[in-house]
C-alpha positions as a Markdown table, in Angstrom:
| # | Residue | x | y | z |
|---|---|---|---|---|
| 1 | Unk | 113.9 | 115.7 | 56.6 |
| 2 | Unk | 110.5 | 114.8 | 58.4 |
| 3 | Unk | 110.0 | 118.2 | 60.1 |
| 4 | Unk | 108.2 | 118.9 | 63.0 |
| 5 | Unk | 105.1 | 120.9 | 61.8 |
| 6 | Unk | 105.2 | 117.9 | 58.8 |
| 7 | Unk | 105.0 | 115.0 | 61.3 |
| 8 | Unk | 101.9 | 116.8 | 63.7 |
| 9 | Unk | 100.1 | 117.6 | 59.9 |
| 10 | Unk | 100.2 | 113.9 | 59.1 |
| 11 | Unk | 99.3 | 112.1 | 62.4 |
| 12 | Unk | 96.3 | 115.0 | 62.8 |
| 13 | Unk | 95.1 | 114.5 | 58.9 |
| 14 | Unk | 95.6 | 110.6 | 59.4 |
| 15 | Unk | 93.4 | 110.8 | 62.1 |
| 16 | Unk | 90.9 | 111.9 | 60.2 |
| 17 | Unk | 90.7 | 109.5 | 57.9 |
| 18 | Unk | 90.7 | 106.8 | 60.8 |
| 19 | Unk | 88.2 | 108.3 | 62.6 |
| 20 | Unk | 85.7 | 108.8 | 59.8 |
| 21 | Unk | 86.1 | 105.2 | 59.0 |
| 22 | Unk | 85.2 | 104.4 | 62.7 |
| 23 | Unk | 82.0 | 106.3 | 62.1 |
| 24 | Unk | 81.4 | 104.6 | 58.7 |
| 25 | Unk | 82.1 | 100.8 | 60.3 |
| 26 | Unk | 80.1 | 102.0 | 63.6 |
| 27 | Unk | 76.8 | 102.7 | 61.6 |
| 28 | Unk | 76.9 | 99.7 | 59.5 |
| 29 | Unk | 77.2 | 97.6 | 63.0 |
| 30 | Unk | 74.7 | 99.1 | 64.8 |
| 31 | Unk | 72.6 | 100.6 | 62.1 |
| 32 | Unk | 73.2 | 104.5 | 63.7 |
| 33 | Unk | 72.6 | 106.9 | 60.5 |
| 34 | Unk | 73.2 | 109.7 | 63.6 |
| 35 | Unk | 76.8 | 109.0 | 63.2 |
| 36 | Unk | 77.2 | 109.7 | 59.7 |
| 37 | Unk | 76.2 | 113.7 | 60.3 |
| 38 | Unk | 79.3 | 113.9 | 62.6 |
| 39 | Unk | 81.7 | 113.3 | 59.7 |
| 40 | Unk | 81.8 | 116.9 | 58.4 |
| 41 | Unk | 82.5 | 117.4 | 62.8 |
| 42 | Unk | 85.5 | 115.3 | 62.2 |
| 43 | Unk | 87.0 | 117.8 | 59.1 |
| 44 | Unk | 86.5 | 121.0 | 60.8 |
| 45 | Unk | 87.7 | 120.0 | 63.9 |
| 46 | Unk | 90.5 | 118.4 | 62.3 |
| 47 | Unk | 91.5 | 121.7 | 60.5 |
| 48 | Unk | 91.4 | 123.8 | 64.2 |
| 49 | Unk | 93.9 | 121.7 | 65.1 |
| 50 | Unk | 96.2 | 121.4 | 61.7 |
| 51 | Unk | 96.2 | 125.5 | 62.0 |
| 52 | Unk | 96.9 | 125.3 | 66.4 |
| 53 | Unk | 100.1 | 123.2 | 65.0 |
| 54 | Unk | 101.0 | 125.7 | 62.0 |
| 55 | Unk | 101.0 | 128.8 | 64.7 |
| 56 | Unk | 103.1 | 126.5 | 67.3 |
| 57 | Unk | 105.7 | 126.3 | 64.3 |
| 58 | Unk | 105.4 | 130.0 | 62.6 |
| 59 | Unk | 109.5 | 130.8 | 62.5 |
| 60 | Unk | 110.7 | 127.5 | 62.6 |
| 61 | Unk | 107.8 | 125.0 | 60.9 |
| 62 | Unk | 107.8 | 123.7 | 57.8 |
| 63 | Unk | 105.6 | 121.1 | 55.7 |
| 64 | Unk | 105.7 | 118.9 | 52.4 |
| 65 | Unk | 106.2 | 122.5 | 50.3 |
| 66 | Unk | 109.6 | 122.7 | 51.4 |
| 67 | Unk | 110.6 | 119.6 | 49.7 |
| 68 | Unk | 113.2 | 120.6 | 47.2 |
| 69 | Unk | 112.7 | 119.9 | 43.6 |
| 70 | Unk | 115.5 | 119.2 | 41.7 |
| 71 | Unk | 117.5 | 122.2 | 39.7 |
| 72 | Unk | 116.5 | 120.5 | 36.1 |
| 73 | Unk | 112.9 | 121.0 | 37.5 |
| 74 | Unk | 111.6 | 124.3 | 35.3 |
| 75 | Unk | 109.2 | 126.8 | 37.5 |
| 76 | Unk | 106.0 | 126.1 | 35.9 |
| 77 | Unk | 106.3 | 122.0 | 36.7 |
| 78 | Unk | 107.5 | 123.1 | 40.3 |
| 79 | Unk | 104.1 | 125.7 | 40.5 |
| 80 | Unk | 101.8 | 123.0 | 38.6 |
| 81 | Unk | 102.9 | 120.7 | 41.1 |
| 82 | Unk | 102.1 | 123.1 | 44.1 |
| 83 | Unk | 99.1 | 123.7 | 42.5 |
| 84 | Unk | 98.0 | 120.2 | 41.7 |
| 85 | Unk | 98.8 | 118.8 | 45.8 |
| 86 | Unk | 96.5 | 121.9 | 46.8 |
| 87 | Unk | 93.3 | 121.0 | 44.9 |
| 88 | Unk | 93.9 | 117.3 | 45.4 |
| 89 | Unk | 93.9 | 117.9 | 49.7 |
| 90 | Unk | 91.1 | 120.3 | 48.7 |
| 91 | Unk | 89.6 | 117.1 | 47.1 |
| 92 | Unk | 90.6 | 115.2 | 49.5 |
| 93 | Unk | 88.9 | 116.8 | 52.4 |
| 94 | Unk | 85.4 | 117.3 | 50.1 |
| 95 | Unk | 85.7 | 113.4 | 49.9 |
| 96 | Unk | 85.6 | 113.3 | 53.5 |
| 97 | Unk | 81.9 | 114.4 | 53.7 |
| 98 | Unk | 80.8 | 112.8 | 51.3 |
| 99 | Unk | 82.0 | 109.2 | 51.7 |
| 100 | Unk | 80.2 | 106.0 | 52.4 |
| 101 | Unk | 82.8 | 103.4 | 51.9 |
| 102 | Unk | 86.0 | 102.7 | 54.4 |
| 103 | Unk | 87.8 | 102.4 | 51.2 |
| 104 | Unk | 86.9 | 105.9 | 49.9 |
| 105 | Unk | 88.5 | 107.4 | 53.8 |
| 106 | Unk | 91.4 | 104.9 | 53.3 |
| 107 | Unk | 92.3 | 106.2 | 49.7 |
| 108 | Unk | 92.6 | 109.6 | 51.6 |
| 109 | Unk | 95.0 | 108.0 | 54.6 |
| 110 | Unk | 96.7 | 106.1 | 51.8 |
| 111 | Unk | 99.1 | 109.9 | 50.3 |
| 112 | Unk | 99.2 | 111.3 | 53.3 |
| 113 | Unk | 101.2 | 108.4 | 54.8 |
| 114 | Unk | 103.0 | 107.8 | 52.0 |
| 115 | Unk | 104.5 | 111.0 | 51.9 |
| 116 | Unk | 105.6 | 110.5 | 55.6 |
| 117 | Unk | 106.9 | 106.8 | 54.1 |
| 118 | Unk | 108.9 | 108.6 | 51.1 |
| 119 | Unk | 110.3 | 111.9 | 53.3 |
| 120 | Unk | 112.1 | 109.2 | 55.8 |
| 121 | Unk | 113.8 | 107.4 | 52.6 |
| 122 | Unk | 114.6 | 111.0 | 51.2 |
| 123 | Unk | 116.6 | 111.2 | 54.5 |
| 124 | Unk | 118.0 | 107.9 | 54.5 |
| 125 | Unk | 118.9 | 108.7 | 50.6 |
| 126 | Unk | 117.0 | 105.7 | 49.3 |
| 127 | Unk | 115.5 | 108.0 | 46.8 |
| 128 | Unk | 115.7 | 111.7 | 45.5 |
| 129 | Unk | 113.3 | 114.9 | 46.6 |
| 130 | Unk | 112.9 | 114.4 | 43.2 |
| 131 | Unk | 111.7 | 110.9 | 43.5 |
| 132 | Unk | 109.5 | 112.2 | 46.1 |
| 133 | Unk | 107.6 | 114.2 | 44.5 |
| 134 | Unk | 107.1 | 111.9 | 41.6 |
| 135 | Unk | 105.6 | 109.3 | 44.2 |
| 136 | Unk | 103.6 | 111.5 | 46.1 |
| 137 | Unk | 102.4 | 113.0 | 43.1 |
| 138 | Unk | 101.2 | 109.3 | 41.8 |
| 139 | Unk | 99.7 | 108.6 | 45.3 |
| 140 | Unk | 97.6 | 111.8 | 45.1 |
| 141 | Unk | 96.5 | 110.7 | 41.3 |
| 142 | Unk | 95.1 | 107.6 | 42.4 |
| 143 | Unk | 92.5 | 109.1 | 44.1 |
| 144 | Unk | 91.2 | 110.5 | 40.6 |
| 145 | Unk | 91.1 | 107.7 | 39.8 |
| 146 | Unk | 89.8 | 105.0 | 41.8 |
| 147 | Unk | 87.6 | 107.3 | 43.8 |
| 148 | Unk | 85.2 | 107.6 | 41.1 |
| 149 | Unk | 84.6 | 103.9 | 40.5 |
| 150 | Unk | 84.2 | 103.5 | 44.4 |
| 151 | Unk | 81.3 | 105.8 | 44.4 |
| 152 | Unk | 79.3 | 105.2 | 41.1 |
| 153 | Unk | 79.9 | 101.6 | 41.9 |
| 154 | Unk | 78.8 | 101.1 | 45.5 |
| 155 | Unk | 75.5 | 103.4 | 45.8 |
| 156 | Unk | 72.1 | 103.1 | 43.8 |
| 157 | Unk | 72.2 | 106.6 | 43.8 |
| 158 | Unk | 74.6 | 107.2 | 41.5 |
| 159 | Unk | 74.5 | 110.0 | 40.0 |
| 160 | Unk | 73.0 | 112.5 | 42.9 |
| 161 | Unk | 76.2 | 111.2 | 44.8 |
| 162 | Unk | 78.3 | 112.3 | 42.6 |
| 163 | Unk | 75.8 | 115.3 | 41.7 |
| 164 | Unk | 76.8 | 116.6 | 45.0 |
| 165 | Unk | 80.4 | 115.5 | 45.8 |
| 166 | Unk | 81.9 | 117.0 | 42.8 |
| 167 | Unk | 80.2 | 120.9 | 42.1 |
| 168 | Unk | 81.2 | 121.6 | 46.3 |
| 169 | Unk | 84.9 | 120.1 | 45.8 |
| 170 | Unk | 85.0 | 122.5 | 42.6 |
| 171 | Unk | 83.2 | 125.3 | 44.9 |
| 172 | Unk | 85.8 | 124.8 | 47.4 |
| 173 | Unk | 88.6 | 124.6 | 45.0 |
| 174 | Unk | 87.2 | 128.2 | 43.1 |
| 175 | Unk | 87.3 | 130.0 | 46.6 |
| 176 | Unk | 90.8 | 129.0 | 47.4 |
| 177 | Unk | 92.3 | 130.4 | 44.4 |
| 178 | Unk | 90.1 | 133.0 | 43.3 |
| 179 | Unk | 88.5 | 134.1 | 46.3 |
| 180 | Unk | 91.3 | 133.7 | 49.3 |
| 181 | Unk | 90.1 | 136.2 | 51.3 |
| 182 | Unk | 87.2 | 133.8 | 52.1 |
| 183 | Unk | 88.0 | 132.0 | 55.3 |
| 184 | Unk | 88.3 | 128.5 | 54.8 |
| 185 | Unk | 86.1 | 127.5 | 57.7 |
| 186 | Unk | 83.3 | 129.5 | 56.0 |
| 187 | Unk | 84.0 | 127.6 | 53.0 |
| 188 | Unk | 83.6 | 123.9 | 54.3 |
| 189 | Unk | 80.9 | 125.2 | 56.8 |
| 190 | Unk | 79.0 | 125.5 | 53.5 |
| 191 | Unk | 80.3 | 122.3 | 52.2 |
| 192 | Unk | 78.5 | 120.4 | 55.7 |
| 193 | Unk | 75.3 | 122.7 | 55.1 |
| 194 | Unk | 75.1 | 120.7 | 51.4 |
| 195 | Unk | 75.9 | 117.7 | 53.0 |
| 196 | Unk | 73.3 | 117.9 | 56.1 |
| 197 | Unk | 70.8 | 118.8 | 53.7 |
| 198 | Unk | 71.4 | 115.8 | 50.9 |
| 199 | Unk | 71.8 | 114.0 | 54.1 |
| 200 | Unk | 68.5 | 114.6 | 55.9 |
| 201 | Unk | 66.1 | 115.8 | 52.7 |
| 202 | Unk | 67.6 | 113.8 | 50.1 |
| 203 | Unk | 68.7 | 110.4 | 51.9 |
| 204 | Unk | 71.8 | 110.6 | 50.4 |
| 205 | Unk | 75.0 | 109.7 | 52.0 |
| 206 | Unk | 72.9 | 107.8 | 54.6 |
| 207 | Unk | 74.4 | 104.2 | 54.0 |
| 208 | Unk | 77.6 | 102.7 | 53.9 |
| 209 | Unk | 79.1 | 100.7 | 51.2 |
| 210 | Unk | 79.9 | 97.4 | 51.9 |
């Protein structure tokens, strides 16, 4: 039940997370703020290739939405859910310009595996799709979670890091779903203009947490 278009999302979306935690352990070794502007790089460049795979698999591809739910599931948990993995990536991937801890880019690695991890026991019927999305769902939750205390606990900036992370995730989050004529890329071309500039005029986002 891992299909094709599923498999290329994760390894492409994993590699994301690994690479922006290269440039995170990178600048703290050799002190290179320069690095820390390529992270929004990684996200866009990340997203060309998620859509390249998506148009490789147009009749035959399929992702994590066509997990089944189960027939006792009503409609509005099934959309709620749908709903509630869209703004979490949509989190997810705001989270990826703004971080400054390796723990904050594993916490994003840490569903998106998982989900890989729980499709392949959905297959081997270890567990339900129901199960599935109950675990997937949990994995996506933590982030709300422990994301928070990450960053109001490992900056003395506090509150402009979070002053900036959490109005463009909600931005980003407003233009998917009321504004979806808005291309994407436009969106989180935005998202690295707010980041360059807390970057470069406000010295934020310019250290990594240790």
């Amino acid at each position: 039940m891992i299909y094709p278009e599923f498999r290329l999302h994760s390894i492409v979306f994993a590699s994301r997370s690994l690479a922006i935690m290269l440039l995170l352990y990178f600048t703290r070794i050799f002190n290179a703020e320069i690095l820390l502007y390529l992270r929004g790089a990684v996200v866009i460049v990340t997203m060309i290739l998620a859509d390249v795979i998506t148009n490789s698999f147009k009749d035959q591809g399929k992702t994590m939405r066509a997990m089944p739910f189960p027939d006792y599931a009503p409609h509005f948990l099934r959309n709620n859910l749908n709903r509630f993995y869209s703004i979490s990536q949509i989190f997810a991937t705001a989270q990826m310009f703004f971080c400054i801890g390796l723990d904050e880019a594993f916490l994003v690695l840490f569903p998106i595996q998982i989900a890989a991890f729980l499709m392949t026991c959905v297959r081997k019927s270890i567990i339900s799709a129901g199960a599935w999305h109950f675990y997937y769902a949990a994995a996506l939750g933590l982030n709300y979670i422990i994301a928070p205390i990450l960053q109001y606990s490992s900056s003395t900036n506090n509150l402009s890091r979070g002053g900036f992370f959490y109005p463009t995730a909600f931005v980003a989050i407003f233009f998917r779903f009321f504004v979806p004529d808005v291309s994407k890329y436009v969106v989180w071309l935005i998202v690295y203009a707010v980041q360059f500039y807390a970057m470069y005029s406000l010295h934020l986002y310019t250290t990594v947490a240790i």
